[in-house]
C-alpha positions in Angstrom: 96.7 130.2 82.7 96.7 129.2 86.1 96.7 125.7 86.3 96.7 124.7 90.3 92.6 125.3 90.4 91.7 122.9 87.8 94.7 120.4 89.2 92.5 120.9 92.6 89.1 120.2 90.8 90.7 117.1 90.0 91.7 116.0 93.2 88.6 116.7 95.1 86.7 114.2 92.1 89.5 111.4 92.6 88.8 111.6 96.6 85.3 111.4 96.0 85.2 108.7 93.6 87.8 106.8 96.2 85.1 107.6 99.4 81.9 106.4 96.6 83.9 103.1 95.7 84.8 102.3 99.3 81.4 103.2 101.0 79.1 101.6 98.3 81.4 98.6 97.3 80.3 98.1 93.7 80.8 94.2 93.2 82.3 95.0 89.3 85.0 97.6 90.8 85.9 95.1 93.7 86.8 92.7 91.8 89.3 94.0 90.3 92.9 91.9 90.4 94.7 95.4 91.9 92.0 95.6 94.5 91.7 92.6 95.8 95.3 92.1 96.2 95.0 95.0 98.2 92.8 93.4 100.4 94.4 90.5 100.5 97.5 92.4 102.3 96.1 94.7 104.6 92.3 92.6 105.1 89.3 94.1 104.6 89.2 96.7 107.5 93.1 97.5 106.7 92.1 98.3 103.0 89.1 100.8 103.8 91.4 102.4 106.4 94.1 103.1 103.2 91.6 103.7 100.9 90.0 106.6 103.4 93.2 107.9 104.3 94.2 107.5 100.4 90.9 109.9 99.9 91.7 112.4 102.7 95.3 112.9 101.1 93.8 113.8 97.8 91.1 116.1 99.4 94.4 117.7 101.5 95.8 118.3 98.0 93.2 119.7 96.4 92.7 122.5 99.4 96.6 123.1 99.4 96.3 123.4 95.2 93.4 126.2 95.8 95.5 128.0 98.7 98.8 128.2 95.6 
């Protein structure tokens, strides 16, 4: 069994769920300690900035996965 289109699947739903968390900004997700210590590093413009780039990585993945 081929394995690298599920594996791609996968990735494409952890870059979405990164680009839904950012964008909407649900206040129970925020809050968590790993997160807002995140923010507290970069600020708040810094953290969307990783957490987009963190997303288009994933989605980069996920195409190279379905080219394999």
């Amino acid at each position: 069994m081929n394995w690298y289109p599920l594996l791609a699947l996968l990735a494409f739903a952890y870059a979405a769920a990164v680009l839904y968390i950012v964008i909407k900004k649900p206040p129970k997700i925020m809050q968590m300690g790993k997160l807002q210590a995140i923010e507290k590093m970069l600020g708040k413009k810094g953290a969307d900035i990783f957490y987009y780039v963190w997303a288009v990585v994933f989605a980069a993945m996920g195409i190279w996965l379905l080219t394999l």
